[in-house]
Residue frames relative to the residue before (quaternion, step in Angstrom):
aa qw qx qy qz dx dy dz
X 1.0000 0.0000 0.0000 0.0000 0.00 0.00 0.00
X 0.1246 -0.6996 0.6800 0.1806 3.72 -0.68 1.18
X 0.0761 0.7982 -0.5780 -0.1515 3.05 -1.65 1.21
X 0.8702 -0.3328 -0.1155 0.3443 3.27 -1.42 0.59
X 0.3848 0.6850 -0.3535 0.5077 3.58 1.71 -1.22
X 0.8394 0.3204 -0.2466 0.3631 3.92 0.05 -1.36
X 0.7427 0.4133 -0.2860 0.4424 3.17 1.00 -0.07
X 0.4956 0.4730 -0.3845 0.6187 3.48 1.01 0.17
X 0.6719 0.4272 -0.4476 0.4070 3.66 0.41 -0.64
X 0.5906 0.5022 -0.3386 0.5332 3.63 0.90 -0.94
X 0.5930 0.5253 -0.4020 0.4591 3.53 0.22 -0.73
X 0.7636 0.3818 -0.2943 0.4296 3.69 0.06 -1.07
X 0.7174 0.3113 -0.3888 0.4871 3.82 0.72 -0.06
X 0.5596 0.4066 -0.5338 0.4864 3.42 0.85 0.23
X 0.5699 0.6413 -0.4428 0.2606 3.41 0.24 -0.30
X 0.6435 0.5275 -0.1877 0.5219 3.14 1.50 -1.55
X 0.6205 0.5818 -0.3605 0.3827 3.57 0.99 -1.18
X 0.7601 0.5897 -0.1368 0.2361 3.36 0.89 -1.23
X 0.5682 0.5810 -0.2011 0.5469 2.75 1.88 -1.29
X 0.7436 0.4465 -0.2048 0.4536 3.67 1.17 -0.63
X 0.3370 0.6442 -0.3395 0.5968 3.08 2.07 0.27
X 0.8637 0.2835 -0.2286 0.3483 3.26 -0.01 -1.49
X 0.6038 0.5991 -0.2248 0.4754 3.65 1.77 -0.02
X 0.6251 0.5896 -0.2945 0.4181 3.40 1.66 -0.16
X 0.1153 -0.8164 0.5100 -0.2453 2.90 -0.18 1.80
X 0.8396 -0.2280 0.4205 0.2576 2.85 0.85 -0.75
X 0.7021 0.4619 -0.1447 0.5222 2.74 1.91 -1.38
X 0.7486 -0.3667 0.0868 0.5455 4.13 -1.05 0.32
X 0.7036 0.3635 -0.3686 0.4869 3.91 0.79 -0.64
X 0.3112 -0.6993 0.5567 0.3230 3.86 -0.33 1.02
X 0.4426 -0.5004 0.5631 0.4864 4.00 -1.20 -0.04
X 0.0391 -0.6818 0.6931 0.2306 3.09 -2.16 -0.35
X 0.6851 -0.6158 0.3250 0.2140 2.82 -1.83 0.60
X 0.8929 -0.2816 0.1744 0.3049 3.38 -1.18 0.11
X 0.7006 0.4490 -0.1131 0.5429 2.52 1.14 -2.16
X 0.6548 0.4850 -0.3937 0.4254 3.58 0.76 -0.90
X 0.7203 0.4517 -0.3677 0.3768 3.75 0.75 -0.09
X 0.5201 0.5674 -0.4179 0.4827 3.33 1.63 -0.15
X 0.6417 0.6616 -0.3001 0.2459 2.96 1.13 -1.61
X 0.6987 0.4533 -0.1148 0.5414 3.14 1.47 -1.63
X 0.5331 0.4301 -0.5511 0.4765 4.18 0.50 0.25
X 0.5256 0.6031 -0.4903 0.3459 3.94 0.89 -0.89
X 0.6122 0.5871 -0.2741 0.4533 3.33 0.85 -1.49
X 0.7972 0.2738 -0.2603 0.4708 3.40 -0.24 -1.49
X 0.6147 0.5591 -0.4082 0.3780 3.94 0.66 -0.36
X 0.6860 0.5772 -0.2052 0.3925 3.59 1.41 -0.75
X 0.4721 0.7043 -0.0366 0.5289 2.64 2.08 -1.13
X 0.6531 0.3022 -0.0376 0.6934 3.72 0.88 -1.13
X 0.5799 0.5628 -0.5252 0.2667 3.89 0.19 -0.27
X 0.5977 -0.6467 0.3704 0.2955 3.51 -0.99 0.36
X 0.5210 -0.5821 0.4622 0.4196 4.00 -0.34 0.04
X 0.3044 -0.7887 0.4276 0.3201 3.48 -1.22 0.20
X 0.4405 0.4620 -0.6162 0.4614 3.25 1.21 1.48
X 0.6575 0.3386 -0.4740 0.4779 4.10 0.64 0.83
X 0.7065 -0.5493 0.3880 0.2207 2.67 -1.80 1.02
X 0.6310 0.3305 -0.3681 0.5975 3.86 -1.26 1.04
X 0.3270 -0.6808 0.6079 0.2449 4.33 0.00 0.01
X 0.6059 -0.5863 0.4004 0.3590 3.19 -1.29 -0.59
X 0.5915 -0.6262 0.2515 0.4414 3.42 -0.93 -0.22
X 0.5411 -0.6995 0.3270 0.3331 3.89 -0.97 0.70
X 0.5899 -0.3917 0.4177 0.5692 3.68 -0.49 -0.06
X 0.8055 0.4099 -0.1961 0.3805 3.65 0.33 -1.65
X 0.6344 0.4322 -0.4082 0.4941 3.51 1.55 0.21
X 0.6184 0.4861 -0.4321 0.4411 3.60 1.00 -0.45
X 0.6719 0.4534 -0.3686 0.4550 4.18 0.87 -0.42
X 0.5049 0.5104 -0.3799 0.5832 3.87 1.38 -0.61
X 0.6923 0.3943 -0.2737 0.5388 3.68 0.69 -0.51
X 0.6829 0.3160 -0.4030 0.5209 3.83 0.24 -0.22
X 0.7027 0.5068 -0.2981 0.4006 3.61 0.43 -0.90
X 0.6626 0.3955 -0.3123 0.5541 3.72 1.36 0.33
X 0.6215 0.4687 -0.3618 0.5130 3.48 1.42 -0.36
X 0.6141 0.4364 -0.4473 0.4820 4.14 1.13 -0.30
X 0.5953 0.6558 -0.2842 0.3670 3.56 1.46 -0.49
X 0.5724 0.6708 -0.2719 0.3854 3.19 1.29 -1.02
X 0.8000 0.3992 -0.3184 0.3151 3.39 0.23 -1.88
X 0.7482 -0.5485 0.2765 0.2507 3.13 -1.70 1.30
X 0.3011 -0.7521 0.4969 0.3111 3.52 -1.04 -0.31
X 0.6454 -0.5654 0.3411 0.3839 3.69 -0.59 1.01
X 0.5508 0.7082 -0.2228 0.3814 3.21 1.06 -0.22
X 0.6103 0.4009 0.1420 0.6683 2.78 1.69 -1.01
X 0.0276 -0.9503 0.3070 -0.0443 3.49 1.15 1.11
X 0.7105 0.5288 -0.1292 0.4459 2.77 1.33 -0.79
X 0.5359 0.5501 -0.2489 0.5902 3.40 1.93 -0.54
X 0.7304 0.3686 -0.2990 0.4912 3.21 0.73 -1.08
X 0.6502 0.4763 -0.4778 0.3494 3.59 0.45 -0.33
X 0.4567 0.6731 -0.3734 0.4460 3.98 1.24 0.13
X 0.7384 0.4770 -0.1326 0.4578 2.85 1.03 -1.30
X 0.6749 0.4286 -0.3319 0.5006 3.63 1.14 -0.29
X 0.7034 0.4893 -0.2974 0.4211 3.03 1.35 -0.28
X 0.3960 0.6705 -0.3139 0.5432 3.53 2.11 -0.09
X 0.7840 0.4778 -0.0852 0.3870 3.30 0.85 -1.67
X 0.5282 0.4788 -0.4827 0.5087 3.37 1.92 -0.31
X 0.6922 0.3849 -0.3159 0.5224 4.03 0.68 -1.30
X 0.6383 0.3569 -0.6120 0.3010 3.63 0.03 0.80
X 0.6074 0.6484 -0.3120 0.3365 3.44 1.42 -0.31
X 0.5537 0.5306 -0.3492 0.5385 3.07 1.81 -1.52
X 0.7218 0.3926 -0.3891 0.4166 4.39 0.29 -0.78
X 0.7008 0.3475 -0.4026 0.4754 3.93 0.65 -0.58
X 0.8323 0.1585 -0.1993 0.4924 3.87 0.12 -0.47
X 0.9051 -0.3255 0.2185 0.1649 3.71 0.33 0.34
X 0.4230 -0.6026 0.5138 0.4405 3.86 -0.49 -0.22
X 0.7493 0.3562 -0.2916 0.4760 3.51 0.20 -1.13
X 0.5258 0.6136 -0.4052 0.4276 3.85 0.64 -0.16
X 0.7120 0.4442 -0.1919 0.5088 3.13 0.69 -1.44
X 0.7654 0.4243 -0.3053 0.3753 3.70 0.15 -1.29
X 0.7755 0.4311 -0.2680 0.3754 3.23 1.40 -0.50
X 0.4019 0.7575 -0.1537 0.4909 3.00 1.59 0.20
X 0.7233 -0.0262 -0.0644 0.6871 3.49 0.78 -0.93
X 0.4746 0.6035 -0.5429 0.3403 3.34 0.44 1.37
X 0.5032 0.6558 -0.2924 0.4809 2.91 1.79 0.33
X 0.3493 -0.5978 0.5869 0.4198 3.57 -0.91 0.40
X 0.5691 0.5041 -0.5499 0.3458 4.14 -0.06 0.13
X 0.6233 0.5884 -0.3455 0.3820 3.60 1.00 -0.79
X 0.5750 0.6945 -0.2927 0.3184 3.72 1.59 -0.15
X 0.0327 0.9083 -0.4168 -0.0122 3.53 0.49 0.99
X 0.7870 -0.0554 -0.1790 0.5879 3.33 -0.36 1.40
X 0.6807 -0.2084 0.3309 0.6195 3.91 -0.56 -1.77
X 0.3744 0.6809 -0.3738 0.5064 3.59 1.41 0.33
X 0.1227 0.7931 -0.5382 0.2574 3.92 -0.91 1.19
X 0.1713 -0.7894 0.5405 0.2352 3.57 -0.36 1.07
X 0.0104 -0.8226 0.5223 0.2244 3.99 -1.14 0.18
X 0.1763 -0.8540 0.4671 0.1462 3.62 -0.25 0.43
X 0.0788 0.7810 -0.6144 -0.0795 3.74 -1.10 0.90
X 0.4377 -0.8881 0.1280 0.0570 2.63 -1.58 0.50
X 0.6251 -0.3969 -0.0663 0.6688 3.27 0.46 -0.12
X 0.4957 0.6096 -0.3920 0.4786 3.84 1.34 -0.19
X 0.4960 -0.5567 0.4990 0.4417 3.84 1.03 -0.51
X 0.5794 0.5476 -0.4497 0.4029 4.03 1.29 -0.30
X 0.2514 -0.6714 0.6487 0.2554 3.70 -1.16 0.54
X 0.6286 -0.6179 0.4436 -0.1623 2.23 -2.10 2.27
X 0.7265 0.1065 0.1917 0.6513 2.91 1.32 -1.54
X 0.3509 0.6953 -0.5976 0.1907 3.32 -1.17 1.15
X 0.4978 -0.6979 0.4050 0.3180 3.91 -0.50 0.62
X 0.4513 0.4939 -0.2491 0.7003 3.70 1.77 -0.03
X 0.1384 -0.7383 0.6599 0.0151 3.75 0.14 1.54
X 0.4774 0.5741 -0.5876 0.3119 3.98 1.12 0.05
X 0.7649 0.5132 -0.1699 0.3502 3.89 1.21 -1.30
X 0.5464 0.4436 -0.5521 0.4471 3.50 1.28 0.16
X 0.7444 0.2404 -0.4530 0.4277 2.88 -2.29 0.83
X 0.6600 0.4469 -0.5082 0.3262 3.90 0.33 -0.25
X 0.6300 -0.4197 0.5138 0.4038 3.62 -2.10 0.29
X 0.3323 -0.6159 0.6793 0.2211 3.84 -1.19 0.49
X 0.3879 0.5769 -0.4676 0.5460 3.72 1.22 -0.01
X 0.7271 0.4616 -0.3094 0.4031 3.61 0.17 -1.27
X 0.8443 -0.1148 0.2702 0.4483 3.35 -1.89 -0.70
X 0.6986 0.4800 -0.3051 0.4342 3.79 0.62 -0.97
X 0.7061 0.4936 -0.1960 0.4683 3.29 0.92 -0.26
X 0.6432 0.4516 -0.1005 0.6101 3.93 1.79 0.22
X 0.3411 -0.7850 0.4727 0.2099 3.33 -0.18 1.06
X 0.6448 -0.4272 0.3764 0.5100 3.58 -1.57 -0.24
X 0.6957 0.3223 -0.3234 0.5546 4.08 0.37 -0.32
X 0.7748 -0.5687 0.2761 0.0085 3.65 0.47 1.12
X 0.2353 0.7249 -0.3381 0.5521 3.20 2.26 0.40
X 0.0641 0.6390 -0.7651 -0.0463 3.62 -0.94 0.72
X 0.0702 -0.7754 0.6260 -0.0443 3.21 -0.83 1.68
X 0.3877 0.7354 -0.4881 0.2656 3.44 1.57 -0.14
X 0.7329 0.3626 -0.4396 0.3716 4.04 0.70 0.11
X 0.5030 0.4773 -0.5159 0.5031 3.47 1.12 0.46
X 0.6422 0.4736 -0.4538 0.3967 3.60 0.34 -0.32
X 0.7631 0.4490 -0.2411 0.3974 3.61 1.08 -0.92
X 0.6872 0.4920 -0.2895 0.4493 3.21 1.33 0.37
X 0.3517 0.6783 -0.4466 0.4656 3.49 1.82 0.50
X 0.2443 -0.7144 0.6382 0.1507 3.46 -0.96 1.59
X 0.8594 -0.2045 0.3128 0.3490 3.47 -1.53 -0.79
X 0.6185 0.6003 -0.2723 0.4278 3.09 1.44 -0.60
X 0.3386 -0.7268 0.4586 0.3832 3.38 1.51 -0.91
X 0.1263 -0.7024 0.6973 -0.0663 3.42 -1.66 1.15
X 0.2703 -0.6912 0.6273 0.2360 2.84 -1.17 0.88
X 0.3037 -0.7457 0.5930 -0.0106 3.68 -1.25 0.68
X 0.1882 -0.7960 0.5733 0.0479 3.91 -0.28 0.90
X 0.4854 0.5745 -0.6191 0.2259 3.71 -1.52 0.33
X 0.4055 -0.6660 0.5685 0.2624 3.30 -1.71 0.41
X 0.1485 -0.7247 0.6413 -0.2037 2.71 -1.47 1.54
X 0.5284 -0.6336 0.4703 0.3134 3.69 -1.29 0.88
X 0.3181 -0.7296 0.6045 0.0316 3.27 -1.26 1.52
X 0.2482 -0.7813 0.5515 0.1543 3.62 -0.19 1.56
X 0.4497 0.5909 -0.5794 0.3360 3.73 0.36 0.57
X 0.6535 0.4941 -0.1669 0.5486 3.56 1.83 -0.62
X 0.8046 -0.4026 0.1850 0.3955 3.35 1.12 0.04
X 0.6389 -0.6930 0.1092 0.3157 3.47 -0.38 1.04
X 0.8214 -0.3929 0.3437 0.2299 3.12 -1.32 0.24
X 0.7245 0.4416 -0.1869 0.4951 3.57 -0.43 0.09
X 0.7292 -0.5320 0.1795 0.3912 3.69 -1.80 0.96
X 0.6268 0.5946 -0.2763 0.4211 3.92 1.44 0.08
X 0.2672 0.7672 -0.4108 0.4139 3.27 1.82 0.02
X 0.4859 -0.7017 0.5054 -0.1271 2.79 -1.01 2.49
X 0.7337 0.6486 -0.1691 0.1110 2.93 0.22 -1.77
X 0.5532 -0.5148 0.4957 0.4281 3.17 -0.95 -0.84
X 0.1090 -0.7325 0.6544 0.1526 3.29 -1.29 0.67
X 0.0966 -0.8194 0.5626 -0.0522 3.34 -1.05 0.80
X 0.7323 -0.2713 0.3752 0.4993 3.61 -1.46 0.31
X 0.0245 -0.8986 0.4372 -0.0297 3.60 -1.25 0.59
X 0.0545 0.9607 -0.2617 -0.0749 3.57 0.69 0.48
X 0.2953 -0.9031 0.3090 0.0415 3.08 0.25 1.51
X 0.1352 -0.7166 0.6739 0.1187 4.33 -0.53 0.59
X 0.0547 -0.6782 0.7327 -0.0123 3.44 -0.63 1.13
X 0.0542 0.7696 -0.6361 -0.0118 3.70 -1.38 0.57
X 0.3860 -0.8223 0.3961 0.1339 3.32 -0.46 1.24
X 0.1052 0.8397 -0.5109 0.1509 4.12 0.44 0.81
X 0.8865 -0.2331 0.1269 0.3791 3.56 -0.71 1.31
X 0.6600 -0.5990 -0.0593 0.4495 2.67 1.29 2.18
X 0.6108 0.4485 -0.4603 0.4626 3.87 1.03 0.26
X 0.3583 -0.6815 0.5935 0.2344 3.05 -1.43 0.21
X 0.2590 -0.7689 0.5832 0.0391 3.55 -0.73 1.53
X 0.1039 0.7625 -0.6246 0.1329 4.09 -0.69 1.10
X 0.0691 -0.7125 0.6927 -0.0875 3.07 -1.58 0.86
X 0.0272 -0.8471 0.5307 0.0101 4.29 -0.78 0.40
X 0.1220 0.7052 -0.6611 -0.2254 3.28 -1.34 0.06
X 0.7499 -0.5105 0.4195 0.0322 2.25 -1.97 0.68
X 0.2228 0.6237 -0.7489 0.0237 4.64 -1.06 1.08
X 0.8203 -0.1117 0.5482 0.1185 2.44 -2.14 0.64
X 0.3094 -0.5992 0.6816 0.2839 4.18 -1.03 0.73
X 0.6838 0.5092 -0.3679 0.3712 3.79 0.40 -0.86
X 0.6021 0.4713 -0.1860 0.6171 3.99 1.43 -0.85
X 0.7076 0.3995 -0.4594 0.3587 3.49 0.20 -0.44
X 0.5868 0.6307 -0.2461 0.4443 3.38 1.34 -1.63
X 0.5962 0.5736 -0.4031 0.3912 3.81 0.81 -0.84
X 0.7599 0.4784 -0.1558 0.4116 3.20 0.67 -2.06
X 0.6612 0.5238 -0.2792 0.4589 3.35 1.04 -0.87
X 0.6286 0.2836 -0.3466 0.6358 3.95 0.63 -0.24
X 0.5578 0.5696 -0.5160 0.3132 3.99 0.29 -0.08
X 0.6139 0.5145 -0.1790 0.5713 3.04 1.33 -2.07
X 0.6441 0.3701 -0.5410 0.3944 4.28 0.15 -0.06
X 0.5211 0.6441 -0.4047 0.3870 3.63 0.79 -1.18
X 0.8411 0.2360 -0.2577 0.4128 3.42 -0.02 -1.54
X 0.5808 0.5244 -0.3568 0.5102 4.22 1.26 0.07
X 0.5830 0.5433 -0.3212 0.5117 3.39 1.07 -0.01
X 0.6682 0.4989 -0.2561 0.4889 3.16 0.89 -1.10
X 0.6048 0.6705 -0.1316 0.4090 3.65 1.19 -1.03
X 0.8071 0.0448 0.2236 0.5445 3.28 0.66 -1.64
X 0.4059 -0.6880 0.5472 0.2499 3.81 1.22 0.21
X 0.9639 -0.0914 0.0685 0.2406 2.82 -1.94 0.33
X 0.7187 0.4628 0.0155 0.5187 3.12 -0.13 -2.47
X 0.8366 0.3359 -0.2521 0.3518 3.93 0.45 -1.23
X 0.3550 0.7332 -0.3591 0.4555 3.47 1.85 0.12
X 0.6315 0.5118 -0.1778 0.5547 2.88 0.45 -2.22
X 0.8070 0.2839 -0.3984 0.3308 3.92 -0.27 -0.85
X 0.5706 0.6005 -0.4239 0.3661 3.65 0.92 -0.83
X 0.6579 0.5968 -0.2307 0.3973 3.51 0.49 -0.84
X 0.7668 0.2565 -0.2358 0.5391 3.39 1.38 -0.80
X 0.0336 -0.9166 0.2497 -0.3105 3.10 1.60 0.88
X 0.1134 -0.7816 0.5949 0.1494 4.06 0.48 -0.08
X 0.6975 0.5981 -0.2365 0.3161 3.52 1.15 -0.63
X 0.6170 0.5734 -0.2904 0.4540 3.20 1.70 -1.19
X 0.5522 -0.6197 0.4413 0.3409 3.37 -1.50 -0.40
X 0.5148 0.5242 -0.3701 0.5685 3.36 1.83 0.07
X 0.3009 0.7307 -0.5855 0.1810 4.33 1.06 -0.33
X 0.5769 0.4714 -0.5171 0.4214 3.93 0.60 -1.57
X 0.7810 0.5361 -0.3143 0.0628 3.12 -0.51 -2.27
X 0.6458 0.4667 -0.4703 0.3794 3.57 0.82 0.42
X 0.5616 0.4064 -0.4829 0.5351 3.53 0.71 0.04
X 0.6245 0.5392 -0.3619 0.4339 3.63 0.46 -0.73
X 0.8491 0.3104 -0.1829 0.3862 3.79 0.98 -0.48
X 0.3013 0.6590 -0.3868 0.5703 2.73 2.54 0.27
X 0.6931 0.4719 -0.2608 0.4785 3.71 0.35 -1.05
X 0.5567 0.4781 -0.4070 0.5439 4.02 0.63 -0.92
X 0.7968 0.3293 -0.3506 0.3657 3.46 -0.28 -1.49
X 0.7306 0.4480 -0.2524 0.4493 4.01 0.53 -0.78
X 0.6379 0.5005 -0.4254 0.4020 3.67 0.87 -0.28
X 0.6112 -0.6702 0.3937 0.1493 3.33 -1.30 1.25
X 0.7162 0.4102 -0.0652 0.5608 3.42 1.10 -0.67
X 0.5337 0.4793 -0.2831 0.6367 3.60 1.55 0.59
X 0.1335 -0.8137 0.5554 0.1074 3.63 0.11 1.34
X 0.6722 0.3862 -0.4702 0.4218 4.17 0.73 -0.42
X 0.3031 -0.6248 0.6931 0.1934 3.17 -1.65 -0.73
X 0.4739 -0.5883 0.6307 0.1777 3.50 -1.10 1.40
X 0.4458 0.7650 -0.4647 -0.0106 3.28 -1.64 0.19
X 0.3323 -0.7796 0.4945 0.1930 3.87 -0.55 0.83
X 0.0334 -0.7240 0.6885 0.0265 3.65 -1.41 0.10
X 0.0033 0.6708 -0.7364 -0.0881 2.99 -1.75 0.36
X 0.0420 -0.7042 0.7081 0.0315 3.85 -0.60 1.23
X 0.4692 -0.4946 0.6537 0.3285 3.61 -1.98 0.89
X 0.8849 -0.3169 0.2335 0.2492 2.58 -2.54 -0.32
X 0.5157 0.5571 -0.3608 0.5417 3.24 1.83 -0.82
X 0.6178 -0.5142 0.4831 0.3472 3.87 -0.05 -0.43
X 0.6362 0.3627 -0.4957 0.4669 3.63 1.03 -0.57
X 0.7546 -0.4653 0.4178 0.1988 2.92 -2.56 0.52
X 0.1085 0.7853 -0.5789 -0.1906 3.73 -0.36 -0.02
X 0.8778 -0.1048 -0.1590 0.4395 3.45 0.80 0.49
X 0.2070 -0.8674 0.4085 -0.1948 2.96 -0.98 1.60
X 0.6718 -0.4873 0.3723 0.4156 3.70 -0.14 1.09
X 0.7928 0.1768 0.0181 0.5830 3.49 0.72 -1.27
X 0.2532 -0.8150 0.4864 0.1874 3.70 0.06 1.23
X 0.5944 0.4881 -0.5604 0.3072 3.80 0.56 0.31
X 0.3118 0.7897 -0.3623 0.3845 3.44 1.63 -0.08
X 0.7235 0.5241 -0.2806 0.3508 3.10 0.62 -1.58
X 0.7527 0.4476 -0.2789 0.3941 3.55 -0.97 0.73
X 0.6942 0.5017 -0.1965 0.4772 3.30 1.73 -0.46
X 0.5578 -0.5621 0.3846 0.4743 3.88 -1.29 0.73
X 0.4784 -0.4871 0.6053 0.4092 3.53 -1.48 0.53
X 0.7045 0.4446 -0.4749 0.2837 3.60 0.09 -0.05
X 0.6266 0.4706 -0.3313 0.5255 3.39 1.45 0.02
X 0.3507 0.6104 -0.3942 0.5907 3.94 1.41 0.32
X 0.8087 0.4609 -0.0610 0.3603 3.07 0.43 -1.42
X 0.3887 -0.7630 0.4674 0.2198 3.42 0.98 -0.71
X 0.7368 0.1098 -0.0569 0.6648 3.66 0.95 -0.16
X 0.3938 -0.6474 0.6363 0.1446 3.45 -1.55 0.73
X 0.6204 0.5314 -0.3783 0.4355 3.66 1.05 -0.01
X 0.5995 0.5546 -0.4028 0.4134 4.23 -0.12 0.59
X 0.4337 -0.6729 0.5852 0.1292 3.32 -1.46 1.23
X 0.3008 -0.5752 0.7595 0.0416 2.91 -1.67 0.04
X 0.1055 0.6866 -0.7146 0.0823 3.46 -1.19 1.14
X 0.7997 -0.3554 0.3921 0.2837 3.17 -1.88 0.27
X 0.6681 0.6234 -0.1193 0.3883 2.90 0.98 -1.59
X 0.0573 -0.7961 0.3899 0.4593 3.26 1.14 -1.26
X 0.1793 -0.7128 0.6760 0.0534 3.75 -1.49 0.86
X 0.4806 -0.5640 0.6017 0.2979 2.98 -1.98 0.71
X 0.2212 -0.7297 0.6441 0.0606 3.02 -1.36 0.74
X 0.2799 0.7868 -0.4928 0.2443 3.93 0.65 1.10
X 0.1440 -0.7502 0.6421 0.0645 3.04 -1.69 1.72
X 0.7268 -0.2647 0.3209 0.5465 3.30 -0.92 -1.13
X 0.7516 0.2831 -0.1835 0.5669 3.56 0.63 0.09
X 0.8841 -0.0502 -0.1247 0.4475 3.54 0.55 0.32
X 0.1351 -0.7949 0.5764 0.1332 3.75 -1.19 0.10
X 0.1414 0.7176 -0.6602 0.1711 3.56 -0.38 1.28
X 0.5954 -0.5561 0.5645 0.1331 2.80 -2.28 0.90
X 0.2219 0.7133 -0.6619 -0.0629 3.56 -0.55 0.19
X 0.3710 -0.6757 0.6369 0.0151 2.96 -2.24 0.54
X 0.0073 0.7992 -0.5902 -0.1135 3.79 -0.35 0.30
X 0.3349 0.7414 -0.5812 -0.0208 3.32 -1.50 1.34
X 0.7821 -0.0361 -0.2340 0.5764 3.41 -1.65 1.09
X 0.7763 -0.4666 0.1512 0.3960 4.15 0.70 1.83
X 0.4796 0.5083 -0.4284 0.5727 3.79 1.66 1.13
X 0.5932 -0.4353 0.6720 0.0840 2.97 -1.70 1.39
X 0.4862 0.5127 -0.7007 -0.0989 3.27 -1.42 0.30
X 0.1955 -0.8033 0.5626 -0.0068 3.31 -1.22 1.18
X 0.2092 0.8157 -0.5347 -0.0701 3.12 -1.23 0.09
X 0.0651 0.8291 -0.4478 0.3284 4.09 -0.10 0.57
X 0.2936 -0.7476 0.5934 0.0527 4.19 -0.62 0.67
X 0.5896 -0.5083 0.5202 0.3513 3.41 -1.68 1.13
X 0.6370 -0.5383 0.4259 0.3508 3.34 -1.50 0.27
X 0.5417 0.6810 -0.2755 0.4084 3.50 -0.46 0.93
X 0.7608 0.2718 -0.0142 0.5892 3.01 2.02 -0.49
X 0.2197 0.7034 -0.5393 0.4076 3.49 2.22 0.43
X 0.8501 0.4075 -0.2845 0.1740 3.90 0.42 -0.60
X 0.5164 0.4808 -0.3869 0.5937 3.22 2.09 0.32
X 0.7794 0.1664 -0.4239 0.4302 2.93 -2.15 1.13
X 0.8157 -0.2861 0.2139 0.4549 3.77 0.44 0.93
């Protein structure tokens, strides 16, 4: 009988193995192979098995390879950004319990530990960060500059208030797939969605990284097909949701819409069959024609969804079974999130 203790314990060193799998390029930790991760859960499963003077026996060969051969199966696909970013952030707190604090902090304090637009950070128990691949951000206050994006959001108290359960956390930040780290940082900065998990008093985070023009798409797709599902009321709740991958983006679009020095505005809608809004980022909205949202009585609506951009705004809309969903910002904000 495999019980839970043994299988979580395996889990956590595959996790670590894997993550150093999917980073072996080349770089000081070489990957490994499958078999060597099966090879190695047998071990750590044999290792964790009970004696045969306790109750439940131990575990069989043919359960410890049925067990590895679902744990190489498991791990997410980049595709799936939002899964996989869990998982790097799983794979950082299986490393920090199997090899240590100083392992770990020194570890993804490296720029090798950077795996695609994917990055572990670690704070600590002071709120300073411990661990980052930007040796400019260890030792600083997440209160401080590190802890505020380039448009002036201080999201550092949502991040400090993410428990064990995990939070997601929104803001725009520099994607190192565009160029490095540090005060000379080229790149792009873009929308950012951040899993923070809180594990034995540090806080363990990791993000990726859309585009304002990609997030806005996926994000009015993903109401359409929850609307369609759960009406109205079950929209509205999914979204405020800690679970989803859109949970950050309302404080993050609280702060856009209210910050003085930010000339656009963020915002979402759903209009019925008649055209008026029944619910709208901004509830004084509600009740009005989408053509007065909009600003012009001249634009279509397909299935497909289309942009619908003038001189004052760009927004996505979608039309299904004779709903509007839209979403898309006043002009003024085409230049945040990438």
């Amino acid at each position: 009988m495999i019980n839970r203790k043994t299988f979580w314990a395996a889990l956590a060193v595959v996790a670590v193995l894997l993550l150093l799998a999917a980073c072996g390029d080349g770089d000081a930790e070489p990957g490994i192979t499958a078999d060597e991760v099966r090879e190695i859960v047998r071990a750590e499963l044999a290792a964790a098995a009970p004696t045969p003077s306790q109750p439940g026996g131990g575990v069989t060969a043919a359960e410890a390879e049925r067990i590895a051969r679902g744990v190489v199966a498991s791990i997410p696909s980049r595709s799936a950004p939002a899964d996989y970013t869990a998982f790097v952030v799983d794979a950082a707190i299986a490393r920090y319990e199997t090899r240590g604090r100083e392992d770990t902090l020194a570890h993804y304090s490296r720029k090798e530990s950077i795996d695609g637009q994917w990055y572990v950070f670690i704070i600590g128990e002071d709120a300073r960060v411990v661990a980052h691949p930007d040796p400019e951000r260890v030792g600083l206050d997440v209160n401080g500059w590190v802890g505020t994006d380039i448009n002036g959001y201080h999201y550092a108290p949502e991040m400090l208030s993410a428990t064990d359960e995990g939070k997601w956390v929104t803001y725009v930040s520099a994607n190192p797939e565009h160029g490095d780290f540090g005060p000379g940082y080229t790149g792009e900065f873009e929308l950012k969605n951040a899993w923070v998990v809180r594990h034995d008093g540090l806080l363990f985070g990791s993000g990726w990284y859309v585009n304002a023009d990609a997030f806005t798409q996926a994000m009015v797709a993903t109401a359409a097909t929850v609307f369609r599902q759960v009406g109205l009321e079950g929209t509205i709740a999914y979204f405020a949701s800690p679970e989803t991958d859109f949970a950050g983006l309302h404080a993050a679009i609280a702060y856009y819409n209210t910050a003085e020095d930010v000339a656009g505005e963020w915002f979402a809608f759903v209009a019925d069959e008649s055209g008026t809004i029944i619910d709208h980022f901004h509830k004084e909205m509600v009740g009005k024609s989408l053509a007065d949202v909009l600003g012009t009585d001249s634009f279509e609506v397909t299935a497909e969804g289309n942009w619908i951009t003038t001189e004052s705004l760009r927004v996505w809309v979608l039309g299904q079974d004779g709903m509007t969903f839209g979403s898309g910002w006043h002009s003024g904000h085409d230049e945040q999130g990438g």
